[in-house]
PDB file of N, CA, C and O in Angstrom, chain B, residues numbered from 101:
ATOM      1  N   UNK B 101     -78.983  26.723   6.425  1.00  0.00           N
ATOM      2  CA  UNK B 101     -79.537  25.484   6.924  1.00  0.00           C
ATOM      3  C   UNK B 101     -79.809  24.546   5.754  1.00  0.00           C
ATOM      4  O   UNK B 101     -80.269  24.952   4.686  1.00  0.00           O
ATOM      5  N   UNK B 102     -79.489  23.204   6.018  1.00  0.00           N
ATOM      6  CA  UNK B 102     -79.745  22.121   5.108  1.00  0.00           C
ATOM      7  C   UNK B 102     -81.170  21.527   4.842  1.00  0.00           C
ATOM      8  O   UNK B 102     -81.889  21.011   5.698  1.00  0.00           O
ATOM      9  N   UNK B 103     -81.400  21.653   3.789  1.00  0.00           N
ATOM     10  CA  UNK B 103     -82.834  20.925   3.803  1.00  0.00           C
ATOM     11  C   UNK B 103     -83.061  19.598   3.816  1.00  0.00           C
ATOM     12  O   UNK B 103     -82.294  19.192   2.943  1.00  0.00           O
ATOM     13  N   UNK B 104     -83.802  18.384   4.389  1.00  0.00           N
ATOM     14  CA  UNK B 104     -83.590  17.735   4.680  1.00  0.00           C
ATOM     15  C   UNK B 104     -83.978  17.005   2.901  1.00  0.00           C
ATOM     16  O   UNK B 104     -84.635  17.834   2.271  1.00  0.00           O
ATOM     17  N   UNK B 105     -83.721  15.803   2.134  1.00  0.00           N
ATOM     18  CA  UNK B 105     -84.096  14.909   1.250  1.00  0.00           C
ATOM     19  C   UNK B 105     -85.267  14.564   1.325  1.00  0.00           C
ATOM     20  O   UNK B 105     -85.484  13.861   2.312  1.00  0.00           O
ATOM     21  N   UNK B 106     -86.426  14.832   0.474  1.00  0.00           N
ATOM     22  CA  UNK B 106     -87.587  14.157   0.410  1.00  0.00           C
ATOM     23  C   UNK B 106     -87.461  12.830   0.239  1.00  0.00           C
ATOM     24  O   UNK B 106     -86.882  12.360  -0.740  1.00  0.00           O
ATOM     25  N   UNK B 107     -88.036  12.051   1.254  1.00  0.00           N
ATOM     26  CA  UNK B 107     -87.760  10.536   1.193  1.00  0.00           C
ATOM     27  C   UNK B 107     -89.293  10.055   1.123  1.00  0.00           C
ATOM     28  O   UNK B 107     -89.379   8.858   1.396  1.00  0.00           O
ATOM     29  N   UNK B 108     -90.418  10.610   0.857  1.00  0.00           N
ATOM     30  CA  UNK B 108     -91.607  10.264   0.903  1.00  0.00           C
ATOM     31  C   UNK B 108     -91.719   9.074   0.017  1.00  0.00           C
ATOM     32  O   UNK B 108     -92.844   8.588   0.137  1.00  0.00           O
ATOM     33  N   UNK B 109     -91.019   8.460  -0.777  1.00  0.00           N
ATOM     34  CA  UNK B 109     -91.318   7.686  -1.788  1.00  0.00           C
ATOM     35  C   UNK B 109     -90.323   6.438  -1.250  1.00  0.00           C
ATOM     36  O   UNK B 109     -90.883   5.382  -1.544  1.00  0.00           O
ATOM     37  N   UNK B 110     -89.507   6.278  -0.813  1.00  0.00           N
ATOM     38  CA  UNK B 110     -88.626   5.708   0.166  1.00  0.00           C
ATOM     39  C   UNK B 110     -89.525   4.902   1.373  1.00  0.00           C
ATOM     40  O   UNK B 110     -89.673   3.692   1.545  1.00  0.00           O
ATOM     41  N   UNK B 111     -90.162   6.272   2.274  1.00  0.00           N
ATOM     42  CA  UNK B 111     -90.784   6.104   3.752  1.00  0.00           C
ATOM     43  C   UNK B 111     -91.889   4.801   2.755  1.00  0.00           C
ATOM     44  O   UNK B 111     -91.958   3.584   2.933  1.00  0.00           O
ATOM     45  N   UNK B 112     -92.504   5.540   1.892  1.00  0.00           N
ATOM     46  CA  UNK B 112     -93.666   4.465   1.764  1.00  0.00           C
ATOM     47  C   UNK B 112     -93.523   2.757   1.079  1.00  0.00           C
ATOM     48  O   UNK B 112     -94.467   1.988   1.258  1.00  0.00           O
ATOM     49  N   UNK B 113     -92.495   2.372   0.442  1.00  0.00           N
ATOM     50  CA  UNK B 113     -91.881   1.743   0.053  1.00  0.00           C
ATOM     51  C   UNK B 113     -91.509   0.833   1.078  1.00  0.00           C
ATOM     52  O   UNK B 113     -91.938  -0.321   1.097  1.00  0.00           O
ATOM     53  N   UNK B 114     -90.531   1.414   2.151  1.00  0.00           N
ATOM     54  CA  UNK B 114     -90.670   0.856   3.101  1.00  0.00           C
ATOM     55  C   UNK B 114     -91.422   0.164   4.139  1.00  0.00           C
ATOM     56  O   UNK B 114     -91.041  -0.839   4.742  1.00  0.00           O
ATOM     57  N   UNK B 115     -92.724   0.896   4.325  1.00  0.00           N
ATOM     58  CA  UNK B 115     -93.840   0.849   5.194  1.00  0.00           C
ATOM     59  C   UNK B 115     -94.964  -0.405   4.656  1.00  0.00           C
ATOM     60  O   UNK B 115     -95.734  -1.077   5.342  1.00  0.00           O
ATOM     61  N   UNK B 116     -94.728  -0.429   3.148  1.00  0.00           N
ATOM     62  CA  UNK B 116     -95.340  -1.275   2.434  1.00  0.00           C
ATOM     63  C   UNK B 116     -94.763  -2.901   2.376  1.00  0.00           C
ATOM     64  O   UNK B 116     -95.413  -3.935   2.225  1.00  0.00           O
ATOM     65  N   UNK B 117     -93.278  -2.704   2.559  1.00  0.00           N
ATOM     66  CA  UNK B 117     -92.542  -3.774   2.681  1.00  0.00           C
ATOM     67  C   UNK B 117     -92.991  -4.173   4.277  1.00  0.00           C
ATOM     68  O   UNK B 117     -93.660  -5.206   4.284  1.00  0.00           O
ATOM     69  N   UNK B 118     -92.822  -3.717   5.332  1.00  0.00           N
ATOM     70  CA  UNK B 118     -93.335  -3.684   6.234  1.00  0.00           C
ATOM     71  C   UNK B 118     -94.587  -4.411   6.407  1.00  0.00           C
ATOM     72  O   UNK B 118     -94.757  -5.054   7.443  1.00  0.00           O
ATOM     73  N   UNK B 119     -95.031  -4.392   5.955  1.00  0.00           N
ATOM     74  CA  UNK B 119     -97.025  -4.594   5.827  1.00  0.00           C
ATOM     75  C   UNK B 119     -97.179  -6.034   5.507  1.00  0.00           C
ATOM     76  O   UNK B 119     -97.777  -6.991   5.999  1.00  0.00           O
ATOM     77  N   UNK B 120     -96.143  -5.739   4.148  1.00  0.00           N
ATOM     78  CA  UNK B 120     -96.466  -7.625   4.039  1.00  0.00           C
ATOM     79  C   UNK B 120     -95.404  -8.248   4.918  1.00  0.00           C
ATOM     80  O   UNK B 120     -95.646  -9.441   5.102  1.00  0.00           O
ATOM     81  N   UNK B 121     -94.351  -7.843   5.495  1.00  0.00           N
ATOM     82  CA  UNK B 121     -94.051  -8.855   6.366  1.00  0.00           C
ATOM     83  C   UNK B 121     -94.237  -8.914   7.500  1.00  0.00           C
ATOM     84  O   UNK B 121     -93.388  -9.420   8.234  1.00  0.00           O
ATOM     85  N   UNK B 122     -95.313  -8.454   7.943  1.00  0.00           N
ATOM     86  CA  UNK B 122     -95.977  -8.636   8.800  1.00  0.00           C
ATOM     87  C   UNK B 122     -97.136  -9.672   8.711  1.00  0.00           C
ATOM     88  O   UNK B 122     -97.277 -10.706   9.364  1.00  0.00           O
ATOM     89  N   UNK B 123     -97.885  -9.170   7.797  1.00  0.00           N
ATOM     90  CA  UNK B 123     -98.548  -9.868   7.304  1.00  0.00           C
ATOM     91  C   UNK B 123     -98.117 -11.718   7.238  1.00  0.00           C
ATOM     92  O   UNK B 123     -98.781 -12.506   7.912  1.00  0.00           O
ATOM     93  N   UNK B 124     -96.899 -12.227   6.309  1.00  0.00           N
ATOM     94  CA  UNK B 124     -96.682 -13.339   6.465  1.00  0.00           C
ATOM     95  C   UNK B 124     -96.153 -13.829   7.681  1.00  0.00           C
ATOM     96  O   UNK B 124     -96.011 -15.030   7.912  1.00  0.00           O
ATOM     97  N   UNK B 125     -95.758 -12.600   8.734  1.00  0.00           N
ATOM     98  CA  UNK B 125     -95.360 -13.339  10.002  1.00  0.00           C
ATOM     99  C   UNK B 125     -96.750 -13.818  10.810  1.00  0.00           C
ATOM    100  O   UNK B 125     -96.833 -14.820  11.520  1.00  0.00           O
ATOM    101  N   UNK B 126     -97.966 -12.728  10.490  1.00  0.00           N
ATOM    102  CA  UNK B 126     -98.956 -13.375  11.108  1.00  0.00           C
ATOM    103  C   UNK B 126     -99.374 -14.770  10.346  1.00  0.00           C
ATOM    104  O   UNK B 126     -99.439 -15.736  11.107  1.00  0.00           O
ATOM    105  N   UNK B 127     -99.677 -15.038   8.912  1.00  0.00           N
ATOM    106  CA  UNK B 127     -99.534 -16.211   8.419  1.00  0.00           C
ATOM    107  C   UNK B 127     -99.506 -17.606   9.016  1.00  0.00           C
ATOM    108  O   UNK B 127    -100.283 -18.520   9.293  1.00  0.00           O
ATOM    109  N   UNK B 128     -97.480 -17.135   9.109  1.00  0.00           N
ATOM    110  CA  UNK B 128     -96.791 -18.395   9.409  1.00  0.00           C
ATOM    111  C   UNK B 128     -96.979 -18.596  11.159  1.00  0.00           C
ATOM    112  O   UNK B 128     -96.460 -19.563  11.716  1.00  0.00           O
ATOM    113  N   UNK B 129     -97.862 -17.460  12.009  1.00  0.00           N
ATOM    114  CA  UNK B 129     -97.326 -17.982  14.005  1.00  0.00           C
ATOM    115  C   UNK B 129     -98.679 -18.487  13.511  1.00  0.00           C
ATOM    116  O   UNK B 129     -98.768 -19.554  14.118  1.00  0.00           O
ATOM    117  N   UNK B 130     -99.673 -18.379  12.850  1.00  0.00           N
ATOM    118  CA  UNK B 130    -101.320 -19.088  12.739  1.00  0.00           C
ATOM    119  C   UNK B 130    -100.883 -20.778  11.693  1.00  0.00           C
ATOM    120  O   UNK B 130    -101.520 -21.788  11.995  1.00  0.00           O
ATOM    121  N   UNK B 131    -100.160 -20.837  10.925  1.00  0.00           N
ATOM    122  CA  UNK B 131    -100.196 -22.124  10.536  1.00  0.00           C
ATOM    123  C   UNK B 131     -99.280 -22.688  11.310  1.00  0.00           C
ATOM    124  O   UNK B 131     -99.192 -23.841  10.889  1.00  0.00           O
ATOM    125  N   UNK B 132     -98.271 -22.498  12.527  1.00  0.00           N
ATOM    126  CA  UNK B 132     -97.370 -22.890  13.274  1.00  0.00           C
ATOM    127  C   UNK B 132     -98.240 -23.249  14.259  1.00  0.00           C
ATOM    128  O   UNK B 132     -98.334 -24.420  14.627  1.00  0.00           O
ATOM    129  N   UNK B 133     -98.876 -22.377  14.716  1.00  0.00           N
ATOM    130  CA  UNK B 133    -100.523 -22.796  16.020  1.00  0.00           C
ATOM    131  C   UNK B 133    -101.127 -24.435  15.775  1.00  0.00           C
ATOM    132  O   UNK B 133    -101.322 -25.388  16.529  1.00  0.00           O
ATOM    133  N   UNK B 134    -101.309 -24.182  14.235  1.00  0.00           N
ATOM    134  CA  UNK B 134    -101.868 -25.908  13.911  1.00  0.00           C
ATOM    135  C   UNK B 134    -101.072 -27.102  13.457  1.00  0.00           C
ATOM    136  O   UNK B 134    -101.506 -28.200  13.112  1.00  0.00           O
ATOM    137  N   UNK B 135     -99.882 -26.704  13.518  1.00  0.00           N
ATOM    138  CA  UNK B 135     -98.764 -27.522  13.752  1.00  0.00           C
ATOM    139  C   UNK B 135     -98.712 -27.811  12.151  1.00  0.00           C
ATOM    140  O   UNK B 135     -98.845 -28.957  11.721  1.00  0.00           O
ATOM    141  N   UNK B 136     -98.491 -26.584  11.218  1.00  0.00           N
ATOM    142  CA  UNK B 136     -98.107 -26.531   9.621  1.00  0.00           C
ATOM    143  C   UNK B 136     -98.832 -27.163   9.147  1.00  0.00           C
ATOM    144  O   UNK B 136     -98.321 -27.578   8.106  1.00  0.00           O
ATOM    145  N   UNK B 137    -100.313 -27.731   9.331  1.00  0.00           N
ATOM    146  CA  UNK B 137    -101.250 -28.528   8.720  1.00  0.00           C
ATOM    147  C   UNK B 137    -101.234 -30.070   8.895  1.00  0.00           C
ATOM    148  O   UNK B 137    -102.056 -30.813   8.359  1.00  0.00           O
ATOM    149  N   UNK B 138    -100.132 -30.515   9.765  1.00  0.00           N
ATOM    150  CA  UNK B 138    -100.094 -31.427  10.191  1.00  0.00           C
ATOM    151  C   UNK B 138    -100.575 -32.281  11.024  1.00  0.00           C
ATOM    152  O   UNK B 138    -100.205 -32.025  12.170  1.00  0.00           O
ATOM    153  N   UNK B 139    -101.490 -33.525  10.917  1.00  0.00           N
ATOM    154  CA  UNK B 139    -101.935 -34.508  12.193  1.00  0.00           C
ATOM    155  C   UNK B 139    -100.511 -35.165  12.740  1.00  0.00           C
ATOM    156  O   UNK B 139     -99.501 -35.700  12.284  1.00  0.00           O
ATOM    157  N   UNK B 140    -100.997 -34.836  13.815  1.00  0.00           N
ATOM    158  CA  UNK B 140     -99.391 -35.160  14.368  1.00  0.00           C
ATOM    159  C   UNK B 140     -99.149 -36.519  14.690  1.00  0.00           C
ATOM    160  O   UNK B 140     -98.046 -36.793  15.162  1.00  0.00           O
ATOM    161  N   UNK B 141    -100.106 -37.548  14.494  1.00  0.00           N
ATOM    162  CA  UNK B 141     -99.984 -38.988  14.571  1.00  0.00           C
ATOM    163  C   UNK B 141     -99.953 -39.095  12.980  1.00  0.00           C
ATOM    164  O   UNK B 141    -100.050 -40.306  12.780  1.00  0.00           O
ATOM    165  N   UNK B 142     -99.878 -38.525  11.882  1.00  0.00           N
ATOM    166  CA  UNK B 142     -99.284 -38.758  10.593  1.00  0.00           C
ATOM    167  C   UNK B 142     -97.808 -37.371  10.224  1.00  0.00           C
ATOM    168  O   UNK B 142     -97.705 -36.525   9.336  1.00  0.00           O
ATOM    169  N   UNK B 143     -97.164 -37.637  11.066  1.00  0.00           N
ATOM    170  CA  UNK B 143     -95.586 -37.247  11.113  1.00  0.00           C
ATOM    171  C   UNK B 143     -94.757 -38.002  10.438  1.00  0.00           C
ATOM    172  O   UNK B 143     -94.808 -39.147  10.885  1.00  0.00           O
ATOM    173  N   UNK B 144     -93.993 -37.896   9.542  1.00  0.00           N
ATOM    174  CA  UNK B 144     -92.973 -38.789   8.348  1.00  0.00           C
ATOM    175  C   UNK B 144     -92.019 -37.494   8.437  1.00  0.00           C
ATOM    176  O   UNK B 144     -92.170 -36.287   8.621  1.00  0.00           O
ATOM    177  N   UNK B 145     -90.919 -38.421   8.199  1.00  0.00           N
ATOM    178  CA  UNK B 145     -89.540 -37.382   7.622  1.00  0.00           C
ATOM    179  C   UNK B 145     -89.350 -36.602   6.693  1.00  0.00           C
ATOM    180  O   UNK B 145     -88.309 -36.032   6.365  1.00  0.00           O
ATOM    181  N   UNK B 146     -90.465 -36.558   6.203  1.00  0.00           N
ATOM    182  CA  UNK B 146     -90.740 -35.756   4.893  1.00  0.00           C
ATOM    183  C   UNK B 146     -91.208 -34.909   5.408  1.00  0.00           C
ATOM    184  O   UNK B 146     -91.000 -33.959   4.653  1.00  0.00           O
ATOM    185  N   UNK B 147     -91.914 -34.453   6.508  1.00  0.00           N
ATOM    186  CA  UNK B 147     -92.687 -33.404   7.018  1.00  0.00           C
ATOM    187  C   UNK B 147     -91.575 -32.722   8.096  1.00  0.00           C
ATOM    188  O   UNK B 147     -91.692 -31.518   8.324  1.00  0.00           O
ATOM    189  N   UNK B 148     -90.774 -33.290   8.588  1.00  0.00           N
ATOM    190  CA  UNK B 148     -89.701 -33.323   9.007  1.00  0.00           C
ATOM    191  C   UNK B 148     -88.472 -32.209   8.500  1.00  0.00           C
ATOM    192  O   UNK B 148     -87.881 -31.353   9.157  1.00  0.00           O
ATOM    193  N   UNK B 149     -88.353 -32.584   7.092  1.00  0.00           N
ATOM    194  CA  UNK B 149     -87.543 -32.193   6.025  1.00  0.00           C
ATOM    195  C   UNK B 149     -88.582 -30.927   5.543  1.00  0.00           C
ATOM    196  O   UNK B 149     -88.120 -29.796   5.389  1.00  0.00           O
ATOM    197  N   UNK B 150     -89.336 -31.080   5.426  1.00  0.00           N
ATOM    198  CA  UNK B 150     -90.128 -29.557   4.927  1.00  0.00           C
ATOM    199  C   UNK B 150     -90.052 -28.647   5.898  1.00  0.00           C
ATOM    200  O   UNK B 150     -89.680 -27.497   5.663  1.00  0.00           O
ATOM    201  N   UNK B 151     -90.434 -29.108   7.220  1.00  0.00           N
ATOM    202  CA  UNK B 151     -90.167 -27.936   8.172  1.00  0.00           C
ATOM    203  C   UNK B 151     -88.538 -27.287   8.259  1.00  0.00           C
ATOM    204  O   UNK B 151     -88.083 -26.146   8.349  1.00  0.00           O
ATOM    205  N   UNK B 152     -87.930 -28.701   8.179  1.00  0.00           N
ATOM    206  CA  UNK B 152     -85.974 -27.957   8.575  1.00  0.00           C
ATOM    207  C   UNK B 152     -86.092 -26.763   7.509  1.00  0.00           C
ATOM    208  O   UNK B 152     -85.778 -25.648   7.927  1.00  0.00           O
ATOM    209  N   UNK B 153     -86.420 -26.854   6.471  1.00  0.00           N
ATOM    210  CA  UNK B 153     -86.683 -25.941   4.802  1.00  0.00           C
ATOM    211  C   UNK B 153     -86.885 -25.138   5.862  1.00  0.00           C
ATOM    212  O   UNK B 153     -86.045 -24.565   6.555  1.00  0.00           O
ATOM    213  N   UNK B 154     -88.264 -25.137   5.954  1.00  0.00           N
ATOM    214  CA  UNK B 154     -88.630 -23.386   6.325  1.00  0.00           C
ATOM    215  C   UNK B 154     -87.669 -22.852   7.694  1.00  0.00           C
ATOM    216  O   UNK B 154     -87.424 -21.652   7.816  1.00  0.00           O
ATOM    217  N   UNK B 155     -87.200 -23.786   8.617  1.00  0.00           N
ATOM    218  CA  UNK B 155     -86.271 -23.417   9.860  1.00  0.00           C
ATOM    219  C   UNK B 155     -85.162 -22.903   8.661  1.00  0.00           C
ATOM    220  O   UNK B 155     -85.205 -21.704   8.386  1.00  0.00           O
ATOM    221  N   UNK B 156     -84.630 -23.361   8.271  1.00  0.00           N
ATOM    222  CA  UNK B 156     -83.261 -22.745   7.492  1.00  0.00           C
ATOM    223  C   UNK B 156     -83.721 -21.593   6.713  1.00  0.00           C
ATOM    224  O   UNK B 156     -82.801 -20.780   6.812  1.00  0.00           O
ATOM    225  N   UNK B 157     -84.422 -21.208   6.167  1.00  0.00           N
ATOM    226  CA  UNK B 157     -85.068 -19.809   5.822  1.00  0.00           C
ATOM    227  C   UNK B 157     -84.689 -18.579   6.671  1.00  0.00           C
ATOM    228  O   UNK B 157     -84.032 -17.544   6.561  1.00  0.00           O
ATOM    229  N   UNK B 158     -85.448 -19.235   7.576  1.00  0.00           N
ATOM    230  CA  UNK B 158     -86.505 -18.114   8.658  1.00  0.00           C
ATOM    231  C   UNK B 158     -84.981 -18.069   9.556  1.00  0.00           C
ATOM    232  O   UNK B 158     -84.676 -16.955   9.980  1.00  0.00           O
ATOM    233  N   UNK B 159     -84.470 -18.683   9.717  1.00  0.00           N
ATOM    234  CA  UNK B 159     -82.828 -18.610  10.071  1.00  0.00           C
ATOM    235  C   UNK B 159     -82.170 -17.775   9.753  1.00  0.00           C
ATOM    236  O   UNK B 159     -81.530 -17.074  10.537  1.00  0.00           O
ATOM    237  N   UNK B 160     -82.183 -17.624   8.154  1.00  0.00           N
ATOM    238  CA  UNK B 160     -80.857 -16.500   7.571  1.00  0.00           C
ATOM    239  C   UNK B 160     -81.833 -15.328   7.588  1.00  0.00           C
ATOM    240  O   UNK B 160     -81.430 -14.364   8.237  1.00  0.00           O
ATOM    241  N   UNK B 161     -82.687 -15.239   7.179  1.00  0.00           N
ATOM    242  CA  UNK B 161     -83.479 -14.231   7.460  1.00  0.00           C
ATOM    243  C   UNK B 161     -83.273 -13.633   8.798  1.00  0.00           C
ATOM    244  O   UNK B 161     -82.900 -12.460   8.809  1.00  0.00           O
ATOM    245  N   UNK B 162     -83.502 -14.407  10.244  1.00  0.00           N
ATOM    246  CA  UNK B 162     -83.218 -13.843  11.299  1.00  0.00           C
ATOM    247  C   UNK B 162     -81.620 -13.047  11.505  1.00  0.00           C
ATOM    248  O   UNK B 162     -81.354 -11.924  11.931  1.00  0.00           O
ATOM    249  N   UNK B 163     -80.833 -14.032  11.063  1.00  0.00           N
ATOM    250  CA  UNK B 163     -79.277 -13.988  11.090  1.00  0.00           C
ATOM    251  C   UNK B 163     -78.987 -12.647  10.339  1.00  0.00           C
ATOM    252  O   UNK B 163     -78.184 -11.874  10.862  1.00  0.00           O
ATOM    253  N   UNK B 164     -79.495 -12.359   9.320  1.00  0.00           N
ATOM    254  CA  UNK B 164     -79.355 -11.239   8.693  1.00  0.00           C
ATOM    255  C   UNK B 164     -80.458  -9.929   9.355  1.00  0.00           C
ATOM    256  O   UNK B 164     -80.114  -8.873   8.823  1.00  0.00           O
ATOM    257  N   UNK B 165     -81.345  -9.757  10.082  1.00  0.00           N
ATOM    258  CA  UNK B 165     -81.742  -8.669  10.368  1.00  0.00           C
ATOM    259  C   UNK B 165     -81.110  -8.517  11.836  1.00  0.00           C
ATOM    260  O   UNK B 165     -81.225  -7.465  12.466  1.00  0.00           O
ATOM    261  N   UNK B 166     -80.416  -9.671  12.350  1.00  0.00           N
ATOM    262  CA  UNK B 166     -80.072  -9.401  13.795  1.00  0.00           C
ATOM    263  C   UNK B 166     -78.356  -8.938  13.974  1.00  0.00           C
ATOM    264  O   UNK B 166     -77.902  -8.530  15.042  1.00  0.00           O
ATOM    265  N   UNK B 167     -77.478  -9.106  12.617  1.00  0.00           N
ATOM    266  CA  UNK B 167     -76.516  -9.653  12.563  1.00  0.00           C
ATOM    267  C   UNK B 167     -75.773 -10.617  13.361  1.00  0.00           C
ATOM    268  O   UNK B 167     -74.715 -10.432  13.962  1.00  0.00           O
ATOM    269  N   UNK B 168     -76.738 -12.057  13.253  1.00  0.00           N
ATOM    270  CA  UNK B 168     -76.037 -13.278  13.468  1.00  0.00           C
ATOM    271  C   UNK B 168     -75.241 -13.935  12.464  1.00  0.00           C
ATOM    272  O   UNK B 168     -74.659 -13.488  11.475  1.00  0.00           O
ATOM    273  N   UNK B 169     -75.378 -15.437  13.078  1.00  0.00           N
ATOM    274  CA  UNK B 169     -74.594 -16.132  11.837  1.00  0.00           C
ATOM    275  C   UNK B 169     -73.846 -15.536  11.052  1.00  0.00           C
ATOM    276  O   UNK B 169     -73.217 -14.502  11.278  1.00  0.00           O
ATOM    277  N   UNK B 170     -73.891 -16.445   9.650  1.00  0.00           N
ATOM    278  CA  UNK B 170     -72.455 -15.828   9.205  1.00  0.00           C
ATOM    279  C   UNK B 170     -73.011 -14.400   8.485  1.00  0.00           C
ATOM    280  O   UNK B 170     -72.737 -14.237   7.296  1.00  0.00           O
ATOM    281  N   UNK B 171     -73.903 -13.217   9.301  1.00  0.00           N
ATOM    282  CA  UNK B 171     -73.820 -11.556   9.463  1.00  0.00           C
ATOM    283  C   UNK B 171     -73.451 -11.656  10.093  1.00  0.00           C
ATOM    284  O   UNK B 171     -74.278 -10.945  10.663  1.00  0.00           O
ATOM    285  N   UNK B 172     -72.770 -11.927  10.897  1.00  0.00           N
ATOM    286  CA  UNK B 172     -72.101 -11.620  12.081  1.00  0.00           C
ATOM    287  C   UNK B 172     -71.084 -10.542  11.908  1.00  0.00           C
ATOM    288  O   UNK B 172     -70.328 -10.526  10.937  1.00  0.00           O
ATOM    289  N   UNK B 173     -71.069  -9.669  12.823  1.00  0.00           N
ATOM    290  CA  UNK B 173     -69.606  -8.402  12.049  1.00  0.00           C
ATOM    291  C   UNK B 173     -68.446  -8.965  13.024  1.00  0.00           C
ATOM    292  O   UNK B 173     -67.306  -8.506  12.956  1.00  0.00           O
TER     293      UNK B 173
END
């Protein structure tokens, strides 16, 4: 019988990566709640342009853990 690879140093590594991104997902749905710090009767294209930033992020990021976009297989 095969013994299986101690991955204990792996598992936790992982779990830790885990943690904080969780962590910044709670973050970002709580500064998304207040609309990114924004008064929304002082809206400019500049605030506009900062958000597309973080949409194009949070994009490939998605695209790559879901294999979308160009992950796509």
């Amino acid at each position: 019988m095969r013994e299986s690879p101690d991955n204990s140093e792996a598992l936790a590594a992982f779990i830790a990566h885990k943690a904080e991104i969780d962590t910044i997902l709670a973050r970002l749905v709580a500064l998304s709640a207040d609309h990114f710090n924004q008064a929304l009767d002082d809206i400019t294209w500049a605030n506009v342009g900062s958000l597309g930033g973080y949409l194009d992020g949070l994009r490939r990021v998605s695209d790559a853990a879901f294999n979308e976009g160009e992950h796509a297989a």
